[in-house]
Steps between C-alpha positions, in 0.01 A plus 500: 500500500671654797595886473633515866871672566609147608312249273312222649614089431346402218271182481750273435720607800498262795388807703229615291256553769731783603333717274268790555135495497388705182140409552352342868182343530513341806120487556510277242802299651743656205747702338703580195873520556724783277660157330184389370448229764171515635515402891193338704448486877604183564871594368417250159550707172465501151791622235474692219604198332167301583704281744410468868631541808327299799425644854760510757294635765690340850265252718458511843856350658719606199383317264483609079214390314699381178 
């Protein structure tokens, strides 16, 4: 999907969420990454594949919600 000079991770790539934004909504708390992946607010995402990804949005102290 990605037609940038230096292509983005793909969806399968540990760093996936490295990819651009190709379409923001972030009224709506989401966005569509160039791999496919579509991102939501609260860092949780879903993958072309139909798997998902749960939030890791940090707490207050450090702590990730798992």
């Amino acid at each position: 999907m990605c037609e940038h000079s230096t292509p983005c991770p793909p969806a399968s790539a540990a760093d996936h969420l490295a990819a651009s934004v190709l379409i923001g909504h972030p009224g709506a708390g989401w966005s569509v990454l160039c791999n496919g992946v579509i991102l939501f607010e609260d860092t949780g995402c879903l993958l072309p594949t139909g798997g998902a990804v749960g939030p890791r949005r940090p707490l207050p102290g450090g702590a990730v919600t798992t």
